[in-house]
Backbone as JSON Lines, residues from 0, in Angstrom:
{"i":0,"aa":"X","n":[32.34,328.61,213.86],"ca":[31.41,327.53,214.14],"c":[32.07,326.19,213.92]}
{"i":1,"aa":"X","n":[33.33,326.09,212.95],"ca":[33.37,325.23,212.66],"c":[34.55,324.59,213.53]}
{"i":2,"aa":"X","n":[35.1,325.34,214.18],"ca":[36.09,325.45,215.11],"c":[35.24,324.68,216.66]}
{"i":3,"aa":"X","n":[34.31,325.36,216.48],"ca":[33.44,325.24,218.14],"c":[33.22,323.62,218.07]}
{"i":4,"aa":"X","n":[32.79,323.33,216.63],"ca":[32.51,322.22,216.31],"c":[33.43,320.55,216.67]}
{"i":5,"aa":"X","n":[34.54,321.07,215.91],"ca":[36.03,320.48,216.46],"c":[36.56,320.31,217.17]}
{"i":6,"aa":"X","n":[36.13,321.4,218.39],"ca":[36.66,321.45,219.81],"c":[35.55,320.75,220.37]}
{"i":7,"aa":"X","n":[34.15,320.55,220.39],"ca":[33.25,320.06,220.81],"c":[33.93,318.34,220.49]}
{"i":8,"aa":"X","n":[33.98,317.93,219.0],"ca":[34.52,316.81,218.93],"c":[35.68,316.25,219.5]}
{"i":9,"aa":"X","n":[36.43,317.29,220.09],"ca":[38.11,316.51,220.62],"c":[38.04,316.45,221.62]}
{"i":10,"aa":"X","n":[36.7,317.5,222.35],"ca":[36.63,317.16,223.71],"c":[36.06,315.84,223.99]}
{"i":11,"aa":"X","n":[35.3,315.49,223.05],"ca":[34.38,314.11,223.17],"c":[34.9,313.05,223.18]}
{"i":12,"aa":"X","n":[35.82,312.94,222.04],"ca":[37.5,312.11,221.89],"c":[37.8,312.02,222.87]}
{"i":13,"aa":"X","n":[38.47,312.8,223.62],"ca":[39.16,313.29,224.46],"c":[38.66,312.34,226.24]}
{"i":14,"aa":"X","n":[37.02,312.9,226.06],"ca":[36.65,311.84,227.11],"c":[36.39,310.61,226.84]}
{"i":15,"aa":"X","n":[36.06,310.3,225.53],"ca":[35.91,308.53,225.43],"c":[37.25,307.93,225.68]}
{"i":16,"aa":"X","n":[38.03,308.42,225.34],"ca":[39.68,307.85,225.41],"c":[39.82,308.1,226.93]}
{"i":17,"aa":"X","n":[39.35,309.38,227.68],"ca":[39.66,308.98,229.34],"c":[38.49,308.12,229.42]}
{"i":18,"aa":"X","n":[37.75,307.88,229.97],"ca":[36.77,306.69,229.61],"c":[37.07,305.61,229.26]}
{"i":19,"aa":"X","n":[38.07,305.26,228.54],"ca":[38.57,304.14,228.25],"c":[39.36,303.92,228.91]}
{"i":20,"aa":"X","n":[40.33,304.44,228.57],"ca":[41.57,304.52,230.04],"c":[41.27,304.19,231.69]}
{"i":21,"aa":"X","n":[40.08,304.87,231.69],"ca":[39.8,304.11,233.37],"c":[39.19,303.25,232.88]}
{"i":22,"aa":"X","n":[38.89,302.4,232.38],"ca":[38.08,301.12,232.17],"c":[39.08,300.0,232.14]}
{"i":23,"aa":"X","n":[40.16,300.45,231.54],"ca":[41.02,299.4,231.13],"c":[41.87,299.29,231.88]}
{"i":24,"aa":"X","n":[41.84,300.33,233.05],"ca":[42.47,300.17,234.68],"c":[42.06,299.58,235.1]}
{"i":25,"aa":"X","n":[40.49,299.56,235.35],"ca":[39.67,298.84,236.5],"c":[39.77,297.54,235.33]}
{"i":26,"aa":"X","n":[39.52,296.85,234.25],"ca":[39.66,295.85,234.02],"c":[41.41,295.44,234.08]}
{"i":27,"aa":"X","n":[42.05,296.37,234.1],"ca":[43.74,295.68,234.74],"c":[43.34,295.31,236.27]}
{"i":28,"aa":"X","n":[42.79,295.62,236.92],"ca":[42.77,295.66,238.81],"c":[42.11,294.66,238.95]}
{"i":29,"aa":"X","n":[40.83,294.18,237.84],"ca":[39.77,293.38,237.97],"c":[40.99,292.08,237.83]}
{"i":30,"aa":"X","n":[41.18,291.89,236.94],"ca":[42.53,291.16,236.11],"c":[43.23,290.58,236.9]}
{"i":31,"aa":"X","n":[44.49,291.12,237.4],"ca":[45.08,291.43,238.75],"c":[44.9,290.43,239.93]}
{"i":32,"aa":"X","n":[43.41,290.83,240.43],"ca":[42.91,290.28,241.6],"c":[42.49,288.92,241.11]}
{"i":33,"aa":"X","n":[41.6,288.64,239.94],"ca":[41.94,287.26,239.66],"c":[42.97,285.89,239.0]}
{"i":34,"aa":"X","n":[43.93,287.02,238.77],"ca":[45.21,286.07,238.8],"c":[45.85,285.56,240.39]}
{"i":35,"aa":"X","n":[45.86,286.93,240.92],"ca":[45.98,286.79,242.48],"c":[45.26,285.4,242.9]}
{"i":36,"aa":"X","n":[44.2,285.57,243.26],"ca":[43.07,284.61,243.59],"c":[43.43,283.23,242.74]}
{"i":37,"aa":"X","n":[43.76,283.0,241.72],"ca":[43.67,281.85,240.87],"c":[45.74,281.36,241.6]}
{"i":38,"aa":"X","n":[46.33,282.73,241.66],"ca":[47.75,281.75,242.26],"c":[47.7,281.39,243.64]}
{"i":39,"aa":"X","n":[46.78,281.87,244.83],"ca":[46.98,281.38,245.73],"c":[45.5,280.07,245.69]}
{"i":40,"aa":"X","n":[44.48,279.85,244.85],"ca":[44.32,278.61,244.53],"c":[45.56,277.26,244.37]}
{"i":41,"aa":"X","n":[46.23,277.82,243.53],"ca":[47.15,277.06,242.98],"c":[48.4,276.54,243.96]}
{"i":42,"aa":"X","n":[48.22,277.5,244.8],"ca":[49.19,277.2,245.84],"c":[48.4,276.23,247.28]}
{"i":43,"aa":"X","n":[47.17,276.54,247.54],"ca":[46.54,275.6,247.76],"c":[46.24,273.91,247.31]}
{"i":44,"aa":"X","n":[45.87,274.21,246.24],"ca":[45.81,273.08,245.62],"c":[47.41,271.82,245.44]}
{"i":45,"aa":"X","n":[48.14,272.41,245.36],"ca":[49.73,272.35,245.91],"c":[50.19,271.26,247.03]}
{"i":46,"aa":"X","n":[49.44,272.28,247.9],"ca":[49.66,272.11,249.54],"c":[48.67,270.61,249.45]}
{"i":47,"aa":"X","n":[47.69,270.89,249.27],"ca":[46.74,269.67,249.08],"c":[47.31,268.22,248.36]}
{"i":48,"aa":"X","n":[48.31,268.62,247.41],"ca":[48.07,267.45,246.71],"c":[49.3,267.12,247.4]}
{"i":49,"aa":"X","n":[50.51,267.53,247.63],"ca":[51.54,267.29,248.59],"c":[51.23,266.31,250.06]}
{"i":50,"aa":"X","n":[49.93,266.68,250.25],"ca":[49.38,266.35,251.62],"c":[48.75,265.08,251.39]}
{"i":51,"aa":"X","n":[48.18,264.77,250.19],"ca":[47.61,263.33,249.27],"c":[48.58,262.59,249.16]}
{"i":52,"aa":"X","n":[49.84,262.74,248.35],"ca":[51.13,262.29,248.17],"c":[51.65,261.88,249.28]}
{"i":53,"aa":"X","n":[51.48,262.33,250.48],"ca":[52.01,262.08,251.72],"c":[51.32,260.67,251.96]}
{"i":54,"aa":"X","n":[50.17,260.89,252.26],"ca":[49.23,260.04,252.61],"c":[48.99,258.69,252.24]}
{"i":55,"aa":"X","n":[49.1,258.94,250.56],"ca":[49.5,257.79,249.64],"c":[50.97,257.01,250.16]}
{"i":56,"aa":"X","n":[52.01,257.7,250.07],"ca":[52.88,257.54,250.5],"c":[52.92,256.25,252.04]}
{"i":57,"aa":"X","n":[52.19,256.92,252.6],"ca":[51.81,256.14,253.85],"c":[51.34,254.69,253.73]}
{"i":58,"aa":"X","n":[50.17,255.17,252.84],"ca":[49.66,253.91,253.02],"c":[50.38,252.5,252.0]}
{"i":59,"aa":"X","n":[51.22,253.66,251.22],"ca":[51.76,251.81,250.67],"c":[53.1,251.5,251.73]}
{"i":60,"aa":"X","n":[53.52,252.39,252.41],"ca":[54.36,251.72,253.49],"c":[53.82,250.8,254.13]}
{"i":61,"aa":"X","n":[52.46,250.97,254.57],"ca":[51.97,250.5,255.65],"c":[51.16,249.3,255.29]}
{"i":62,"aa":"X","n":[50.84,248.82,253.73],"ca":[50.49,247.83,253.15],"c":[51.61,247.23,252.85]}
{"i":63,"aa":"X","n":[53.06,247.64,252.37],"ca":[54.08,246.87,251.84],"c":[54.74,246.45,253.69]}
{"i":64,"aa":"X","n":[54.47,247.12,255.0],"ca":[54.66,245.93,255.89],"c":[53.85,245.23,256.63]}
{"i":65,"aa":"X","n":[52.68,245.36,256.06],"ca":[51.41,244.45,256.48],"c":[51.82,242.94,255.01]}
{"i":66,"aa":"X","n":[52.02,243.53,254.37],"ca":[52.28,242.38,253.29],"c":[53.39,241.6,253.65]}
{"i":67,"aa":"X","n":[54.84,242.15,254.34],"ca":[55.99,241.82,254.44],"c":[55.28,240.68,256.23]}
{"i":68,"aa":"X","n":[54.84,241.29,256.69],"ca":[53.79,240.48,258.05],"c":[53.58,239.4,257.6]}
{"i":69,"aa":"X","n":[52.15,239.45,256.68],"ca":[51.58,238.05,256.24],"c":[52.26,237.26,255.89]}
{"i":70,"aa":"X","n":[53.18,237.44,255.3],"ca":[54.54,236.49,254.72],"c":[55.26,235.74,255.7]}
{"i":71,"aa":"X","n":[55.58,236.6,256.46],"ca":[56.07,236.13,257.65],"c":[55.46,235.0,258.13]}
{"i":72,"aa":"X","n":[54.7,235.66,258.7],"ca":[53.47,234.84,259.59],"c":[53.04,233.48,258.56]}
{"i":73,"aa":"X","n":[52.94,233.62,257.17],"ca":[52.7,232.37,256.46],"c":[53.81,231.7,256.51]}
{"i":74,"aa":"X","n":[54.83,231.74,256.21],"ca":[55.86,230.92,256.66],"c":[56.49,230.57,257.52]}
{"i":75,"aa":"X","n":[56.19,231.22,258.75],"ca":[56.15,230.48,259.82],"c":[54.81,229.41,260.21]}
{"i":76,"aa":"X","n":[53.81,229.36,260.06],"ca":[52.95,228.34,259.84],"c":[52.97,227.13,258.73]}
{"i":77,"aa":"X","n":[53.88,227.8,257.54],"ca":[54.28,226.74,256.61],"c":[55.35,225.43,257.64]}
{"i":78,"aa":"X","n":[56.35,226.52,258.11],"ca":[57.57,225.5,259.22],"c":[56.97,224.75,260.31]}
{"i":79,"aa":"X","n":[56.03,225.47,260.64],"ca":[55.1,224.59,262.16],"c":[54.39,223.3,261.03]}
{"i":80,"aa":"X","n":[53.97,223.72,260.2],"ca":[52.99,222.27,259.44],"c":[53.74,221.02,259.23]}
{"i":81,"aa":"X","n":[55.15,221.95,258.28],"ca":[56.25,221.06,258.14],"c":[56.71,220.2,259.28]}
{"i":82,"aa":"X","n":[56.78,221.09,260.08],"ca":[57.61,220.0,261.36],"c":[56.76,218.78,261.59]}
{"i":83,"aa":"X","n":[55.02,219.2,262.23],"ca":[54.17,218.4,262.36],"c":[54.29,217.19,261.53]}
{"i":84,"aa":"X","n":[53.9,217.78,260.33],"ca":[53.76,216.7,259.65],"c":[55.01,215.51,259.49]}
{"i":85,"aa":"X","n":[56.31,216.33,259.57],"ca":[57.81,215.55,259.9],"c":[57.0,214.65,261.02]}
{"i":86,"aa":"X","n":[56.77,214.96,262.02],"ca":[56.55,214.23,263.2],"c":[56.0,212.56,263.09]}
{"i":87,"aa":"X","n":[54.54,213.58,262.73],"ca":[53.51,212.62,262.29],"c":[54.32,211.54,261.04]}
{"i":88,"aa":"X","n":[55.14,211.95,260.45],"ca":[55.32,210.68,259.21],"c":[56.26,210.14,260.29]}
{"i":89,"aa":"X","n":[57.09,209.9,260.93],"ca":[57.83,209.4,261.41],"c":[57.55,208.6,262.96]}
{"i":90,"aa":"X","n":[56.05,209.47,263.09],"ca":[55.32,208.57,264.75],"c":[54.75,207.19,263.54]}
{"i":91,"aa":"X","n":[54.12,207.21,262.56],"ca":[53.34,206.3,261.59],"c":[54.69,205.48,261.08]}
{"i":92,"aa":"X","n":[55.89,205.95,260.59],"ca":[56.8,204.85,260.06],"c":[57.44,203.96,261.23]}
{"i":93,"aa":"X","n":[57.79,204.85,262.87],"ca":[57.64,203.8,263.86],"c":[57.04,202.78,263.91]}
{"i":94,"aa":"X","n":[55.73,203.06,263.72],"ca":[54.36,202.25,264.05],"c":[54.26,201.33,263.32]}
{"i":95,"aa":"X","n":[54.5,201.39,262.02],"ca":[54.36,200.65,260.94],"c":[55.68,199.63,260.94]}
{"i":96,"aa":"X","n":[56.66,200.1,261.24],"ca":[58.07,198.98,261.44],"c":[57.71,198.09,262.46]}
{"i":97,"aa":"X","n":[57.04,198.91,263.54],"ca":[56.85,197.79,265.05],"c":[55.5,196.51,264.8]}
{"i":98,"aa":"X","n":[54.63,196.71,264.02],"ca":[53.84,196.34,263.45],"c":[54.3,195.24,262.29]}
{"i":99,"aa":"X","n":[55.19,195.57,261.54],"ca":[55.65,194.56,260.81],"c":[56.54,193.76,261.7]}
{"i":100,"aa":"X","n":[57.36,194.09,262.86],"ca":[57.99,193.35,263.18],"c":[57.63,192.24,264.51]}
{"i":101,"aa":"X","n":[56.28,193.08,264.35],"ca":[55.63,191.82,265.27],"c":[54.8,190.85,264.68]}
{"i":102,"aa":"X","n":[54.78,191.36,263.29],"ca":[53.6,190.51,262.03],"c":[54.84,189.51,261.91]}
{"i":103,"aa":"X","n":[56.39,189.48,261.34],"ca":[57.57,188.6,261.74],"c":[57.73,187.71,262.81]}
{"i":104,"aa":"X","n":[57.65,188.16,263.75],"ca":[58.16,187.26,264.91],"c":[57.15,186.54,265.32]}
{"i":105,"aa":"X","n":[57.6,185.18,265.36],"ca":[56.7,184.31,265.59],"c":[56.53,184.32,267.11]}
């Protein structure tokens, strides 16, 4: 009896430990598939931020020659003012000599 008993218990052993054993398969497989899943996230996420970086990338090109533009373009309107105004002081210091020199001559 006491034998029947023992063998009754090792068989029981016996299946909780297989019982366990497939459990701790299917939680290896479970496991597994979400590492899987979490590295081709990661490889996504990757691709994505590579594709941001790009983009970024872009746009300060495309602000550093919109900036390098305005510059331009302001200093060439600085040289057009300059000239003008060259002009203009020098149509007024004409004016102003011919003016005195007719305020002179009697």
């Amino acid at each position: 009896a006491q034998l029947a008993e023992k063998t009754k218990s090792l068989k029981k052993v016996g299946s909780q430990s297989s019982m366990f054993a497939k459990k701790s398969k299917e939680e290896d497989i479970v496991a597994k598939n979400l590492r899987l899943q979490l590295e081709e996230q990661v490889v996504a996420l990757n691709a994505s931020l590579e594709g941001e970086r790009a983009a970024y990338a872009k746009l300060q090109t495309e602000l550093s020659n919109a900036g390098r533009a305005a510059g331009e373009e302001l200093a060439k309107e600085k040289a057009e003012a300059g000239a003008r105004l060259t002009t203009e002081v020098e149509a007024a210091r004409v004016a102003a000599m011919a003016t005195a020199r007719m305020a002179v001559t009697p």
